[in-house]
matplotlib code that plots the C-alpha trace (Angstrom):
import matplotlib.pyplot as plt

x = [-36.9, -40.0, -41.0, -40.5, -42.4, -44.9, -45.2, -45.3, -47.9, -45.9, -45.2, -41.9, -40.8, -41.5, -40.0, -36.7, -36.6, -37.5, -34.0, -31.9, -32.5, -31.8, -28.6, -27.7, -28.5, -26.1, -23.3, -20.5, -19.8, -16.5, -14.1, -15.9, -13.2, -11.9, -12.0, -8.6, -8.5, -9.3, -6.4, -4.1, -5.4, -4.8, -1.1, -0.2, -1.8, 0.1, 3.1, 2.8, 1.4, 4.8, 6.9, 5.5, 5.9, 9.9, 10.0, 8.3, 9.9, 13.4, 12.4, 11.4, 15.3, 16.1, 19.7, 18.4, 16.3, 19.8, 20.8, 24.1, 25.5, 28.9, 29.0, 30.6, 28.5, 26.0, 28.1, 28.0, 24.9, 23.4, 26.1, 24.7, 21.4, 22.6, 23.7, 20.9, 17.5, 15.4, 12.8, 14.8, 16.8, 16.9, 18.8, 21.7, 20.2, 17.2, 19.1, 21.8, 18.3, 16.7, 20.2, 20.8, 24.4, 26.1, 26.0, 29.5, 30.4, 29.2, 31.2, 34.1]
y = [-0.9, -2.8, -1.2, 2.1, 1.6, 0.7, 3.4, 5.5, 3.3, 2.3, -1.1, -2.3, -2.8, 0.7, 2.2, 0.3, 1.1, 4.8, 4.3, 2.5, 5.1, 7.8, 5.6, 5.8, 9.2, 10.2, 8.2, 9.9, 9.0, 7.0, 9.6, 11.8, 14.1, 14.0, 16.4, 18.0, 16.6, 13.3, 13.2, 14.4, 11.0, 9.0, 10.1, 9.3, 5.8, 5.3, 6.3, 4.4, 1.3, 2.2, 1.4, -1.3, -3.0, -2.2, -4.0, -6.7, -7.2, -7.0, -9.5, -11.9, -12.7, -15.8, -14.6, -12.0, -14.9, -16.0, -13.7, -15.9, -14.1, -12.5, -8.7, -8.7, -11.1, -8.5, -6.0, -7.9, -8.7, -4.8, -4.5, -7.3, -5.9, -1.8, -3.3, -5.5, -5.1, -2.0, -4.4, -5.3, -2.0, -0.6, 2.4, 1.3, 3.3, 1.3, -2.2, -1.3, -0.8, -3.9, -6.0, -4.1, -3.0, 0.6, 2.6, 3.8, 0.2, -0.4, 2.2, 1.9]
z = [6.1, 6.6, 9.8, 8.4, 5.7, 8.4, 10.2, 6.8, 5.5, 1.8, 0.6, 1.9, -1.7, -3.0, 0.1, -1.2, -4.6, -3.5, -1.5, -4.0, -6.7, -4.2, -3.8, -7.1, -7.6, -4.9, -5.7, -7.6, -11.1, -11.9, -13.1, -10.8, -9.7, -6.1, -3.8, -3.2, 0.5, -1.5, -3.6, -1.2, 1.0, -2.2, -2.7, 0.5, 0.3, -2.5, -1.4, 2.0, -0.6, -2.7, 0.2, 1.8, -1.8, -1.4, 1.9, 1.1, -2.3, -0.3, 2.6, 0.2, -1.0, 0.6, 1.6, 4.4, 6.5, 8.1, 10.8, 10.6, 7.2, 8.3, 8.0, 5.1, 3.2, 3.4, 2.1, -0.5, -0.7, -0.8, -3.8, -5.4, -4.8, -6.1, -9.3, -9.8, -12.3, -11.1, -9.9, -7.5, -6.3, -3.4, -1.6, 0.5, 3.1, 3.0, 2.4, 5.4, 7.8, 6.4, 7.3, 10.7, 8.9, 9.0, 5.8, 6.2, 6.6, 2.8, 1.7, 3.6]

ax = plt.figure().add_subplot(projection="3d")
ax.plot(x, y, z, "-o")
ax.set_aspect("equal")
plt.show()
C-alpha cells in the first residue's frame, strides 16, 4: 500500500481509505441473494454438514467403541437405536455400516 501510494504520489492513508470504501462498496449486502451456482454449493454443504452431524452423533454412543459386542448385541443395539428419540435415529442401513453388521441380519 505504501509503496503504491508512492509511486502515485498520495498519502498512504488516503490511498487506504480510497480502498476500504471501494471495499465496502463492492461487498454484497447481507440478504443479498445468491447466485444460483451459489445456492446450489450451499445445499450441498449442508447436506454433506447434515451427514457428517449423523455420524458423529452415532459414534459418540459409548456402546459402539467395543469391537467385542457379539453380533447380536448389535442387533439389538440398532433396535434400540430405531425406536429411540429422533435425535438419535438413524437408518438401519446407516447403523448396520456404522457396526460393520448385515442388514438382512437385523431383520432376519
Amino acid at each position: 500500500m505504501s509503496e503504491t501510494a508512492r509511486e502515485l504520489e498520495l498519502n498512504p492513508e488516503t490511498l487506504r481509505g480510497w480502498v476500504k470504501k471501494h471495499q465496502k462498496v463492492n461487498e454484497p449486502a447481507a440478504g443479498t441473494p445468491l447466485m444460483l451456482n451459489e445456492r446450489a454449493r450451499l445445499k450441498e454443504l449442508e447436506r454433506r454438514n447434515s451427514e457428517v452431524e449423523k455420524k458423529v452423533s452415532f459414534l459418540k454412543k459409548p456402546q459402539r467403541t467395543s469391537r467385542r459386542i457379539p453380533v447380536a448385541g448389535k442387533y439389538e443395539f440398532i433396535e434400540t437405536m430405531r425406536l429411540d428419540a429422533a435425535e438419535y435415529a438413524h437408518s438401519v442401513e446407516f447403523m448396520c455400516e456404522r457396526l460393520n453388521v448385515s442388514k438382512s441380519g437385523y431383520y432376519e
